[in-house]
C-alpha positions in Angstrom: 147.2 170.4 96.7 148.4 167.2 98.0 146.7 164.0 96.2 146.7 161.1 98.4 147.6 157.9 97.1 144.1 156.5 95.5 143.1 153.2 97.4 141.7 150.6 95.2 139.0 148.8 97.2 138.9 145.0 96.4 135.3 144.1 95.6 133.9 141.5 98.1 134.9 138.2 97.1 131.7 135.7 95.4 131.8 132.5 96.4 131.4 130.2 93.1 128.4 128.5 92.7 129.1 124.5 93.1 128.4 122.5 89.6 125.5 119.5 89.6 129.2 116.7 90.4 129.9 119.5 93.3 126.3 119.2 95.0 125.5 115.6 94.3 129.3 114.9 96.6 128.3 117.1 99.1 125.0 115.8 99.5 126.6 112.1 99.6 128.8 114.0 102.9 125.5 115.2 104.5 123.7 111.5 104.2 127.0 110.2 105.8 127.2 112.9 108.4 123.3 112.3 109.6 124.3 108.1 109.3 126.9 109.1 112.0 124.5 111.1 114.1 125.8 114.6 113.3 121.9 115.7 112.5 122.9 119.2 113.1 126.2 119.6 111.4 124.4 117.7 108.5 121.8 120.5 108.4 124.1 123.2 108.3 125.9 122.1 105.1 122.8 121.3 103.8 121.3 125.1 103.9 124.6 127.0 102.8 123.7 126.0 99.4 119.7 125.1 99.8 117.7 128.0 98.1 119.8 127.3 95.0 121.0 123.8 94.5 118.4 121.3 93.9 120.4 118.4 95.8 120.8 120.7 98.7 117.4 121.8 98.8 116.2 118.0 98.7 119.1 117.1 101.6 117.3 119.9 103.9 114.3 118.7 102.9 114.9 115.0 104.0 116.4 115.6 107.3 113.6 117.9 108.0 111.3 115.0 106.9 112.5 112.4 109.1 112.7 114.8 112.3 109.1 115.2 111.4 107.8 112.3 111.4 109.7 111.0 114.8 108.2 114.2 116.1 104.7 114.9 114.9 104.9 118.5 116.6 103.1 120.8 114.2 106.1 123.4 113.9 108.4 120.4 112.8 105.7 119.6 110.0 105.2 122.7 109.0 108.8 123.4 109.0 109.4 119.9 106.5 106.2 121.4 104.5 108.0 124.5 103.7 110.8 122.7 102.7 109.2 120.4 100.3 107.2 123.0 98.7 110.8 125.0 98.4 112.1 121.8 96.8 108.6 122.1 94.4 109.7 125.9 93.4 113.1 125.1 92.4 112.4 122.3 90.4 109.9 124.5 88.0 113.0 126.8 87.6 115.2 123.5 86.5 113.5 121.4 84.4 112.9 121.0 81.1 110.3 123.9 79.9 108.1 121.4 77.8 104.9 122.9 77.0 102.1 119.5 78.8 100.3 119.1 75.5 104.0 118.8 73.9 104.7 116.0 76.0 101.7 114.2 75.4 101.9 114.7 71.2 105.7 114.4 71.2 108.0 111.8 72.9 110.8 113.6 74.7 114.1 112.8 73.6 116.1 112.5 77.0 119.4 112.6 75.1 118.6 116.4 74.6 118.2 117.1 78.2 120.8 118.4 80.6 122.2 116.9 83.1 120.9 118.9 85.9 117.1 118.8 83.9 117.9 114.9 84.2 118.5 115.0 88.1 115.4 117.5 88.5 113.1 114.8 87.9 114.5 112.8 90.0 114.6 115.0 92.8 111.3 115.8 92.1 109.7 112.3 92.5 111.2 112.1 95.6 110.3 115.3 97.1 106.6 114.3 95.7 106.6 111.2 98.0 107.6 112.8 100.9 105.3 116.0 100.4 102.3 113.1 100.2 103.2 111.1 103.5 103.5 114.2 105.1 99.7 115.6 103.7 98.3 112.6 105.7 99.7 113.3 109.3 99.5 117.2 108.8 95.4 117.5 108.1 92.9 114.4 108.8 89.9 115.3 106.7 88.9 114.3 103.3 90.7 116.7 101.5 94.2 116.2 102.8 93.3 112.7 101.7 92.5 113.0 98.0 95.4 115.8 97.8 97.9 112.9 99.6 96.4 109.7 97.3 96.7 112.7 93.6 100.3 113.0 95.1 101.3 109.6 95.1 100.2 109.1 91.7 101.9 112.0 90.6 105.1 110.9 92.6 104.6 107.3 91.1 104.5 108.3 87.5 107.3 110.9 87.9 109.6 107.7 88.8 108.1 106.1 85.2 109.2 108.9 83.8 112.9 108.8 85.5 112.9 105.2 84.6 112.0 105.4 80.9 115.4 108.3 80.9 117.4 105.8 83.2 116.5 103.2 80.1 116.9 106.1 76.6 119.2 108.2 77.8 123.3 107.5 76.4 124.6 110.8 77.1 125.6 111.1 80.2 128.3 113.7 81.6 129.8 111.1 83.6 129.4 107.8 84.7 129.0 109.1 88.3 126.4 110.7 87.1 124.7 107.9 86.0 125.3 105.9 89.0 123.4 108.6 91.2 120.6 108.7 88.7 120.2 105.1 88.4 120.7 104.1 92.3 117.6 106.8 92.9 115.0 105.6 90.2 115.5 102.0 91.2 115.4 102.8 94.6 111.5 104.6 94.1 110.3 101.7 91.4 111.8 98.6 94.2 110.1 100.7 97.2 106.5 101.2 95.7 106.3 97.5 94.3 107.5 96.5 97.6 105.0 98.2 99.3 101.7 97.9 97.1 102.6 94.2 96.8 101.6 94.2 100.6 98.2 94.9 99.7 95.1 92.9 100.1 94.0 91.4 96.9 90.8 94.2 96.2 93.4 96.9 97.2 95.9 95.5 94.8 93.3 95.1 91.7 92.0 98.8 92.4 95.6 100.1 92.2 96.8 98.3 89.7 93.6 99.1 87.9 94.5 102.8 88.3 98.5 102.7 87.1 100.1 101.2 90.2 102.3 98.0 89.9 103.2 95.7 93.0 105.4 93.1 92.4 106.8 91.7 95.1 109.9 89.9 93.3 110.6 93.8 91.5 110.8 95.0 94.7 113.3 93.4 95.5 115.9 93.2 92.2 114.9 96.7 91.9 116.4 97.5 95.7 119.1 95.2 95.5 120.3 96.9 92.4 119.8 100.5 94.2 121.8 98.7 97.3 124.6 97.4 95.2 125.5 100.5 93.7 127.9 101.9 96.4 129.2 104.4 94.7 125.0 105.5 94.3 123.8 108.3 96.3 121.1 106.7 97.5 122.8 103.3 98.1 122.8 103.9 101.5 119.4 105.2 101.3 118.0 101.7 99.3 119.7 99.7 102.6 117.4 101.7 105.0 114.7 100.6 103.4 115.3 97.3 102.7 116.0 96.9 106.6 112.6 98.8 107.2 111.1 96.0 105.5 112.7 93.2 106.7 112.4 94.2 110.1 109.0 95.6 110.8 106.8 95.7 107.8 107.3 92.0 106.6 107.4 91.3 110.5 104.2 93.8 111.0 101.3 93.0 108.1 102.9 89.8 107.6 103.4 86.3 109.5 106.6 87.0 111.3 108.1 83.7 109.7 111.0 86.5 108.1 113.9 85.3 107.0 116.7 88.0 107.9 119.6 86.4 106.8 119.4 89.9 104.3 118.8 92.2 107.0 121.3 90.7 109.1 124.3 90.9 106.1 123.2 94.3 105.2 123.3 95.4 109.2 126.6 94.1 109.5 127.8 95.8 106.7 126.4 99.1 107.5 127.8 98.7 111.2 131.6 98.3 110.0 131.6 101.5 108.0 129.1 103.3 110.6 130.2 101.2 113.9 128.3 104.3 115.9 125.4 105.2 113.6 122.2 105.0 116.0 120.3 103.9 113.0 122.1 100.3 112.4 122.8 99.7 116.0 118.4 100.7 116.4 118.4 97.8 113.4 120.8 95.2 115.5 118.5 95.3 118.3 115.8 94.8 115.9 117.1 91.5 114.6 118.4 90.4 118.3 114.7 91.1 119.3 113.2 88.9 116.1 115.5 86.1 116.5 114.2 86.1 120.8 117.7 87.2 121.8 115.8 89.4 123.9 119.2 90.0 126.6 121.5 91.4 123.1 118.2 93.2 122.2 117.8 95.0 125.2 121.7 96.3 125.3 121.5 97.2 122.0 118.5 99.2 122.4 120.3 100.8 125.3 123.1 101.9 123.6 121.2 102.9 120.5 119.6 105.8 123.3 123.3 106.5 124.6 124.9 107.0 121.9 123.2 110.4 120.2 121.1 113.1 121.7 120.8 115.3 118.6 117.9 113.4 118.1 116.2 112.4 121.2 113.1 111.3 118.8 114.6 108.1 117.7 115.1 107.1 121.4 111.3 106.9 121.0 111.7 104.0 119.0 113.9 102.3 121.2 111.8 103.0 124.3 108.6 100.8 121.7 111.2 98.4 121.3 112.1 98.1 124.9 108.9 97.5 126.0 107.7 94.9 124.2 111.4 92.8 125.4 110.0 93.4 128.6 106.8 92.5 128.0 107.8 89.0 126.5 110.5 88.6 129.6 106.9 89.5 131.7 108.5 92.1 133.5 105.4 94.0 133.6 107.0 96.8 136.1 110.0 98.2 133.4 107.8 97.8 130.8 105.0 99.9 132.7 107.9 102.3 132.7 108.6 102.9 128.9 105.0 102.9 128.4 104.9 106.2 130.7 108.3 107.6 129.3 106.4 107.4 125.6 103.1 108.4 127.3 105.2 111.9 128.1 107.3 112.3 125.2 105.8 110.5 122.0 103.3 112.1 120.1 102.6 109.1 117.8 100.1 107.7 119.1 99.2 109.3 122.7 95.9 106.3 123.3 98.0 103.7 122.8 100.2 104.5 125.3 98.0 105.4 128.0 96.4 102.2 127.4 99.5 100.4 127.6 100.8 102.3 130.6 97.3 101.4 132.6 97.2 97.7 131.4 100.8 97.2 132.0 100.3 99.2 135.4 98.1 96.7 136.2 99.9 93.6 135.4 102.8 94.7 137.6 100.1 94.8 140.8 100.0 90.7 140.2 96.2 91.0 139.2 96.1 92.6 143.2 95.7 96.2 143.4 94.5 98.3 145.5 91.2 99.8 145.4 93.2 103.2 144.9 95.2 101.6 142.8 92.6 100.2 140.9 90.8 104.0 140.5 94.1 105.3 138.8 93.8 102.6 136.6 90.7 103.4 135.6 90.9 106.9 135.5 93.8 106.3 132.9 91.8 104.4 130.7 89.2 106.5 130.8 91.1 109.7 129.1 92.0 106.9 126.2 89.4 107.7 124.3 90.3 111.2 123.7 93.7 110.5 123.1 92.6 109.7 119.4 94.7 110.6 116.3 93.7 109.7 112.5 96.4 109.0 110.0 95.1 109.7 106.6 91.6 110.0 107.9 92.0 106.6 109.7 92.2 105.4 113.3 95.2 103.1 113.5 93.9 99.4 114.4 95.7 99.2 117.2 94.5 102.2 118.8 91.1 101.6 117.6 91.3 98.8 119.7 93.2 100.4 122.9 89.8 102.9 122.5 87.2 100.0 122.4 88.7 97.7 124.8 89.1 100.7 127.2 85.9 102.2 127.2 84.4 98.4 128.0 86.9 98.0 130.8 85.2 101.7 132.3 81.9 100.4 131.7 82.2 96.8 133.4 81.4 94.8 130.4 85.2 93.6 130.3 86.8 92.1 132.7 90.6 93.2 133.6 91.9 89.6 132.9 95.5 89.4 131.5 95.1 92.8 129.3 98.9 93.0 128.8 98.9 89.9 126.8 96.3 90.6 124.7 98.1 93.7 122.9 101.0 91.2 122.3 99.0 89.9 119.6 98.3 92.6 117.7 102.0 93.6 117.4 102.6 89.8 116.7 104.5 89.3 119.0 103.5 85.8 119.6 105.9 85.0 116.1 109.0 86.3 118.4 108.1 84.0 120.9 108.8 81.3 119.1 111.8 81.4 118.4 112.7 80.7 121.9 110.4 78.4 123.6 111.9 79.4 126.7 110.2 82.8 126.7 106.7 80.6 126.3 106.4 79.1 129.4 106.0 82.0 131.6 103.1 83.6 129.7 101.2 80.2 129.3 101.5 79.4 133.2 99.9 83.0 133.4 97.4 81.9 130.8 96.8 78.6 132.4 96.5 80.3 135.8 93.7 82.5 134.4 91.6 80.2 132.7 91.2 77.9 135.7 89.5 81.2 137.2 87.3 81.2 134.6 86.1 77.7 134.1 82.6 79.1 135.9 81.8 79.9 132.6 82.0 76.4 130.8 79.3 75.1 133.9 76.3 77.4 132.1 75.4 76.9 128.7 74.1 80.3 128.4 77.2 83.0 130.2 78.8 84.6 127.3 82.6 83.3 127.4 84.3 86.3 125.6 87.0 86.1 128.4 87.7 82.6 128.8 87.4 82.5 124.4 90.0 85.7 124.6 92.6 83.7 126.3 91.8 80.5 124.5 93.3 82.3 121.8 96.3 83.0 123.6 96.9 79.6 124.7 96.6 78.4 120.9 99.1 81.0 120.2 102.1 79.3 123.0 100.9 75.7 122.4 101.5 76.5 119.0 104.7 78.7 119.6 106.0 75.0 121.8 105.2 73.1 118.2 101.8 71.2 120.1 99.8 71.6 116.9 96.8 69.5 117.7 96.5 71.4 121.3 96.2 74.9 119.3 94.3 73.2 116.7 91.8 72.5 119.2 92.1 75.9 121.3 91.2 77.8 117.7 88.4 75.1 116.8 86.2 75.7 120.4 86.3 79.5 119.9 84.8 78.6 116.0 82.0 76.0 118.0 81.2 78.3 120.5 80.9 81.3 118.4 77.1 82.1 119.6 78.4 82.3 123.1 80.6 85.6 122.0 78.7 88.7 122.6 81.0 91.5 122.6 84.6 90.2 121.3 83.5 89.4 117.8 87.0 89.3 116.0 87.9 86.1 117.9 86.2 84.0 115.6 88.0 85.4 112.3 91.0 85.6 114.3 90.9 81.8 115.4 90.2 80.6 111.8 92.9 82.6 110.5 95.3 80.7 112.9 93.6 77.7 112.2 94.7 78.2 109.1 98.3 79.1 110.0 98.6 76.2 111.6 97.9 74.1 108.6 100.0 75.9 106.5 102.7 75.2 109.3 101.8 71.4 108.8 102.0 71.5 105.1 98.5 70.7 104.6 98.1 73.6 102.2 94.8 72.8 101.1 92.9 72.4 104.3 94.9 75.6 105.4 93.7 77.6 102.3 90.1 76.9 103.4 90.2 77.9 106.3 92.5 81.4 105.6 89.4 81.8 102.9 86.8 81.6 105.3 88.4 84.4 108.0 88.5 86.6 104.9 84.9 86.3 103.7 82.9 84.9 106.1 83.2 88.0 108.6 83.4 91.5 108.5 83.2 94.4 110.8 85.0 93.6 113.7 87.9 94.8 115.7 91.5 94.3 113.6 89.9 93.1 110.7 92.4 95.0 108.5 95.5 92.6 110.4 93.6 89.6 109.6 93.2 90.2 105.5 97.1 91.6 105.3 98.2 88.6 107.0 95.7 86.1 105.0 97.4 87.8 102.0 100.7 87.0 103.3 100.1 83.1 104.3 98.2 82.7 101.0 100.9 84.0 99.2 103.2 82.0 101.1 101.4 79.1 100.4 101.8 79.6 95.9 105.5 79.4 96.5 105.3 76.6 99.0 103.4 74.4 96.8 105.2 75.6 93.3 108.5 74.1 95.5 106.5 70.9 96.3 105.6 70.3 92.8 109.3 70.9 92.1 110.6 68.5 94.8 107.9 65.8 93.7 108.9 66.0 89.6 112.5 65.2 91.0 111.5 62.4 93.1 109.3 61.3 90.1 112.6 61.2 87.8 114.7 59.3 90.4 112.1 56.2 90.5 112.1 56.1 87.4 115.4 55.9 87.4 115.4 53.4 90.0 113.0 51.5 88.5 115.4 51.0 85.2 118.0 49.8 87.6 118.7 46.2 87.9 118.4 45.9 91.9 114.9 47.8 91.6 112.8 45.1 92.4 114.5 44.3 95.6 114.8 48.0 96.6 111.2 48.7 95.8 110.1 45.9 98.0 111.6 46.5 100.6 110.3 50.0 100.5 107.4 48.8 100.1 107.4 46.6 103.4 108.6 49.4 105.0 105.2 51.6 104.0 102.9 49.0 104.6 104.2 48.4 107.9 103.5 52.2 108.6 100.5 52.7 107.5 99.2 49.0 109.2 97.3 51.4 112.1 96.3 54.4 111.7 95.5 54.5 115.3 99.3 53.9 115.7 100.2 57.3 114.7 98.8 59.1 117.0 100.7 59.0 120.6 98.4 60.0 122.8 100.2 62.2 125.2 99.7 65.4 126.8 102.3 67.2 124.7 101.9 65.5 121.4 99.5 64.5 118.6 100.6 63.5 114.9 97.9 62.7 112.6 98.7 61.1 109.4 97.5 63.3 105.5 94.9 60.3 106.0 93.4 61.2 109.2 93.2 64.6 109.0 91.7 64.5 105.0 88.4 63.0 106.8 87.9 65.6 109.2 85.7 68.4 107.9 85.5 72.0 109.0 83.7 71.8 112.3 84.8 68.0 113.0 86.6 66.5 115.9 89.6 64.3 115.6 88.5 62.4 118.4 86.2 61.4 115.9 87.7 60.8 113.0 90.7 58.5 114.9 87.3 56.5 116.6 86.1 55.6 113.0 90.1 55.0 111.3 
């Protein structure tokens, strides 16, 4: 019997299981892969190891996050939903097994934990945020809400937790380790006080009545921190954000006065280690379009949509952005066009762009269409109303409005007037404007042009004048924008006195005390400005944009505690150097002629006012005795 030489078969190799140092590198790789626009390749690396590594699991997770919410197609979010709850599954296998009541009696002692039962939590406040924001777009009744709003708060004291083990904990495997532990809780504790400090006041007191802290000035130090931590995972992660903020929420729910100075540093940064990351470039064009570098903006935005098609959602973005550079150039024809290309391919908000696309449609016919022109138009905005979405059980304001003004323009009761301007100010675009007053003059000729159609109205004391009112406003806005204060101040003051002669368009009266307001602040007369921010607040409700006019009242009345803190500052210094002066032996002399030099000022009041077309400068004097609903005509006729 021949015996054949026995062949040892080699058992198939296993691939070794990466340690926590292993997964939180790789994970670092993926972020820098998906900052360079290989989406794709970024996913791949992050599902080879996904169903077992935490990290990995929460990498997945993310990417899948942020293609959902540029998408909004239901397979996307369910897709990101599985992969959250995945993320939920793992964590319960690699935590800490406390017993709840244990944790309540007993204070954990975070020195005994593991360093991946450190990192769990972590990864699990995280995944808890992004499991909430994505229970508000996926179902818009009542439930999804509650289940969203008990998410948050579990997220929010998950990231207490992490912090109180960031702040105990000494034993840590590496300092590495550390870093990527403490770059990620100061990164969730900066983002929600950043954001809840955005509140209005009642929504503040509720939330922080409930466990919720918004501090502004946290916010900030806590992201900073998170951003200077380069070696931190989510360093780059914290710089997102921060330029998120800077660049649309400050500029969105606040005044548009932003300094981005920060944004612009942190941008540039970004940009020499990720010269081609569409995300940075999306953020350059951001800034260009802020400062009114509209020209830069628009190539940036351009390049930003040529240079990735992974994901074709953030050319979305883009194509918004694009629009509205148009729209302030008043080149109503292009920006008609990205209004259609988002009308096709966006799924954010499908009313608002159908209301844009037929406003902006109409715009570009020179106020002349046809009357088959005219029918297309209409037709248009009469599918806006169906075109609804609810975030969180919500209609966005803007689209709330797009609705309403739409389904008066079908009815008659609106007039087609200059509807592509009045959109600009909800998006606040009016703040861009001014930083180059070139961009102005256009849109006021076109204002101008239009009111002197409408001055029928001002002939009959009894025509309702919610047209001419709606572009009064508009006109305050560039006479404003051109630094004419008393011009705007009077725009805003005859939609206020002629407030029983607006029937339908009932925000323009809290909207024009509001800027009245604004305008004060502008002037430093804080006090006068505080007045009349207080009255746009609580003397109306229940009208169209309401919610824009209390997050911007919040943000110009929290503007106006610093202002005056630095005034008080400014004014104790002056206080010391008179007195210093006065202790000097040429004091009398100086203080003389100083005080020649006052009296001969203040001589006529009269005298400081010029009385041109363009200018009107009225001394703190002057504009002390003019109450609420006064004239300054008047009050220069009795100085």
């Amino acid at each position: 019997m021949i015996f054949e030489d026995a062949v040892e078969e080699t058992p198939p190799s296993i691939e070794r299981v990466p340690t926590l140092e292993e997964d939180m590198n790789e994970v670092n790789t993926i972020l820098e892969m998906a900052l360079n626009n290989q989406f794709e390749e970024a996913l791949k690396i992050a599902n080879k190891w996904a169903e077992t590594s935490l990290y990995h699991a929460l990498g997945r997770a993310t990417l899948c996050f942020f293609k959902g919410i540029l998408t909004l197609e239901d397979e996307q979010i369910k897709t990101t939903m599985d992969a959250l709850k995945h993320v939920s599954n793992l964590y319960q296998l690699k935590r800490r097994q406390m017993n709840s009541v244990s944790r309540v009696v007993w204070r954990p002692n975070y020195n005994q934990y593991t360093e991946s039962e450190v990192h769990a939590e972590l990864v699990y406040a995280e995944s808890q945020l992004m499991h909430a924001l994505m229970t508000f777009l996926l179902d818009q009744n009542l439930v999804s809400l509650v289940k969203g709003a008990l998410k948050i708060r579990s997220c929010y004291q998950s990231y207490k937790e992490c912090k109180s083990i960031m702040n105990q904990r000494v034993n840590w495997a590496s300092e590495r380790s550390k870093i990527h532990f403490e770059s990620g809780v100061r990164m969730g504790i900066g983002t929600f006080n950043l954001m809840i400090s955005h509140m209005p006041n009642k929504v503040l007191r509720l939330l922080e009545f409930v466990g919720f802290s918004g501090n502004r000035n946290i916010g900030f130090q806590e992201l900073e921190k998170s951003k200077n931590m380069n070696e931190g995972l989510r360093s780059p992660l914290s710089k997102l954000i921060l330029l998120g903020y800077y660049c649309y929420i400050e500029h969105l729910f606040g005044l548009g006065d932003e300094d981005l100075t920060s944004a612009k540093e942190i941008n540039s940064n970004c940009l020499k280690r990720f010269p081609n990351s569409a995300f940075f470039i999306l953020f350059a064009g951001r800034i260009n379009q802020l400062e009114g570098e509209i020209r830069e903006a628009i190539q940036n935005f351009q390049k930003c949509i040529a240079i990735q098609n992974q994901w074709k959602q953030l050319h979305n973005i883009c194509y918004w952005e694009l629009l509205w550079c148009y729209t302030i150039k008043c080149d109503w024809k292009q920006a008609g066009k990205m209004a259609e290309i988002l009308r096709a391919g966006c799924a954010w908000s499908p009313a608002t762009y159908a209301y844009q696309s037929a406003v902006l449609r109409f715009m570009s016919l020179e106020d002349n269409p046809t009357k088959e022109q005219r029918a297309e138009i209409m037709e248009l905005l009469k599918k806006v109303p169906s075109l609804r979405i609810r975030y969180a059980g919500k209609t966005i304001p803007a689209e709330k409005f797009a609705i309403t003004t739409s389904e008066r323009y079908v009815s008659g009761v609106k007039e087609l007037v200059a509807p592509g301007l009045e959109f600009m100010y909800i998006w606040n675009i009016w703040a861009i404007l001014e930083k180059d007053k070139k961009l102005v003059d256009p849109i006021l000729d076109l204002i101008e042009s239009k009111l002197s159609k409408l001055k029928h109205v001002l002939e009959s004391k009894d025509s309702p004048m919610d047209d001419y009112l709606d572009l009064v406003l508009l006109r305050g806005l560039c006479l404003r924008a051109l630094g004419y204060h008393f011009q705007a101040e009077e725009c805003f003051l005859l939609i206020i006195n002629n407030e029983k002669r607006i029937v339908r368009d009932t925000y323009l009266p809290p909207h024009a005390a509001m800027e009245l307001g604004l305008t004060f602040v502008r002037l430093g007369q804080f006090r006068t400005a505080h007045e009349w921010l207080e009255k746009s607040r609580k003397n109306y409700t229940g009208y169209l944009l309401e919610t824009m006019v209390h997050f911007r009242v919040h943000c110009a009345l929290r503007n106006i505690k610093i202002m005056e803190q630095e005034r008080g500052s400014s004014e104790d210094l002056e206080k010391v150097s008179q007195e210093s002066r006065e202790l000097s032996p040429d004091s009398d002399e100086s203080l003389s002629s100083n005080g020649d030099c006052l009296d001969s000022e203040l001589k006529k009041p009269s005298d400081l006012i010029e009385k041109g077309d363009k200018i009107h400068i009225l001394s703190e004097t002057a504009r002390s005795l003019i109450p609420l609903h006064g004239s300054y005509e008047e009050c220069v006729v009795k100085l």
